[in-house]
C-alpha distance (Angstrom), angle and dihedral (degrees) to the residues before:
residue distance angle dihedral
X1 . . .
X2 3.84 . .
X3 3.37 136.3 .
X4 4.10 117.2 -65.8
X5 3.67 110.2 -177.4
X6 3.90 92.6 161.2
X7 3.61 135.1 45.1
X8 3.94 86.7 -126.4
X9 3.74 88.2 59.7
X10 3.72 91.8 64.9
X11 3.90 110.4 88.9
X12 4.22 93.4 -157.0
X13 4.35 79.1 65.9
X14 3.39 95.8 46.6
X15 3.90 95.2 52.7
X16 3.95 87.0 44.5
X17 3.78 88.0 52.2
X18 3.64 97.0 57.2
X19 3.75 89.6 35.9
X20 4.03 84.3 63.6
X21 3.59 86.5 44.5
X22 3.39 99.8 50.2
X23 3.93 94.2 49.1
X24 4.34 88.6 54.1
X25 3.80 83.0 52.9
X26 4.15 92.8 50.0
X27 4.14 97.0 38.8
X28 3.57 83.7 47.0
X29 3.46 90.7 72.4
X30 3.90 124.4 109.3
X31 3.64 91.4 -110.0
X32 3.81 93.6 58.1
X33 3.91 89.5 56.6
X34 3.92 90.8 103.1
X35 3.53 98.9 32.5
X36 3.96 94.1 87.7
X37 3.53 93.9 158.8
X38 3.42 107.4 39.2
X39 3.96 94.5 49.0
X40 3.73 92.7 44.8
X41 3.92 88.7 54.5
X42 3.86 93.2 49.1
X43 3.39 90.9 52.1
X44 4.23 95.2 50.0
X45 3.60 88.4 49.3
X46 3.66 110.8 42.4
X47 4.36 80.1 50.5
X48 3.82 88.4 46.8
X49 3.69 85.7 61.0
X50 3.85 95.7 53.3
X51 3.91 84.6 34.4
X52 4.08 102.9 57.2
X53 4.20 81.7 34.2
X54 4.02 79.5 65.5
X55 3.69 112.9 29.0
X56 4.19 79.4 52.9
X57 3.68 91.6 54.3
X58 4.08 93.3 48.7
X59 3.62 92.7 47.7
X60 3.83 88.1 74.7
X61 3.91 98.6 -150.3
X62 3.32 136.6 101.2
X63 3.23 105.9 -129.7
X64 4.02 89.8 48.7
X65 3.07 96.0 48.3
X66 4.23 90.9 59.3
X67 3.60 90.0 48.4
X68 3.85 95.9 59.0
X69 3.33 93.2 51.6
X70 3.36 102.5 44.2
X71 4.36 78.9 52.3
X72 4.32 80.3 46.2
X73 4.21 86.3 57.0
X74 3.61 96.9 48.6
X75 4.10 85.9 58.9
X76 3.50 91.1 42.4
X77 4.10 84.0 55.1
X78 3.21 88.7 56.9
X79 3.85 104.0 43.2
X80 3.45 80.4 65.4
X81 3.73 100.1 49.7
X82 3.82 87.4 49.7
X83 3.96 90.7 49.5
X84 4.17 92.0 50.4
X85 3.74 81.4 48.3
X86 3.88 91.7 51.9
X87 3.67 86.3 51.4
X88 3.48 99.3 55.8
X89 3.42 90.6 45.9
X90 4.02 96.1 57.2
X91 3.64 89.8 -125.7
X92 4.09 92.4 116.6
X93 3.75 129.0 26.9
X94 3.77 125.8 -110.6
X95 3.70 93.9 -112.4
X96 4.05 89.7 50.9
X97 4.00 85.6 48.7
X98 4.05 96.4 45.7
X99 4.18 80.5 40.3
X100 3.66 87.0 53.1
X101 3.87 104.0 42.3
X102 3.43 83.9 48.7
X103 3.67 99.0 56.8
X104 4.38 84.0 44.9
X105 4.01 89.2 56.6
X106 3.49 100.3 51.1
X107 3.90 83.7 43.2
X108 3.63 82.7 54.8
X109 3.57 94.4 57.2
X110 2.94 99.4 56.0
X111 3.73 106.2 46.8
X112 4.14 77.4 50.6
X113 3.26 94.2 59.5
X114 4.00 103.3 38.9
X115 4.08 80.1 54.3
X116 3.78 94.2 52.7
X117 4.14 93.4 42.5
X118 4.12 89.4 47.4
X119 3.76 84.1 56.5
X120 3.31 102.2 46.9
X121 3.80 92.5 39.1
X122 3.76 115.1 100.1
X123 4.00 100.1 -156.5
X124 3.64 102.0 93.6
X125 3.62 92.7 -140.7
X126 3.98 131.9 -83.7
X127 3.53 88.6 -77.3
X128 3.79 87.8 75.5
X129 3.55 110.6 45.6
X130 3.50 127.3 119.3
């Protein structure tokens, strides 16, 4: 893995930032105009995911850094839920929901796979270096 110096650098962000984006966009729609709380709670989670992606990544440690993601999944979970929801409700098209589910799984992914190299990795984190 290279380098990341910046939370920007790290590609599993990036997707979670325009997954938030991408979830204003849709509960920005007309038919979300009475759907107060549903909107507002797509919109905390899909920026929790970014968020605990983030506030991980600052904390410097390993061990942190697994927990916040494994807090970043949960939201990405229930993204999801929300969007099958959405579905249901006609308020977004089945090609925006597959579009969407897709985006969440290779979000998934990645947050696996950053878990499973953080394990296996035996720097502790740059919190810990001398």
């Amino acid at each position: 893995m290279g380098t990341v110096r910046e939370i920007e650098d790290l590609i599993m962000w990036q997707k979670a930032r325009t997954m938030n984006k991408r979830i204003f966009e849709l509960t920005g729609l007309p038919v979300f105009e009475y759907e107060y709380a549903l909107r507002n709670q797509m919109r905390r989670s899909s920026g929790s995911i970014m968020d605990n992606i983030a506030e991980g990544f600052g904390r410097m440690g390993n061990k942190e850094f697994i927990n916040f993601l494994l807090i970043s999944h949960g939201s990405l979970m229930e993204i999801r839920s929300q969007l099958n929801r959405c579905l249901d409700q006609g308020y977004i098209s089945s090609v925006t929901h597959d579009e969407m589910l897709s985006l969440s799984r290779e979000i998934g992914r990645m947050i696996y796979s950053m878990i499973q190299y953080l394990k296996k990795s035996e720097k502790s984190g740059q919190r810990y270096r001398r």
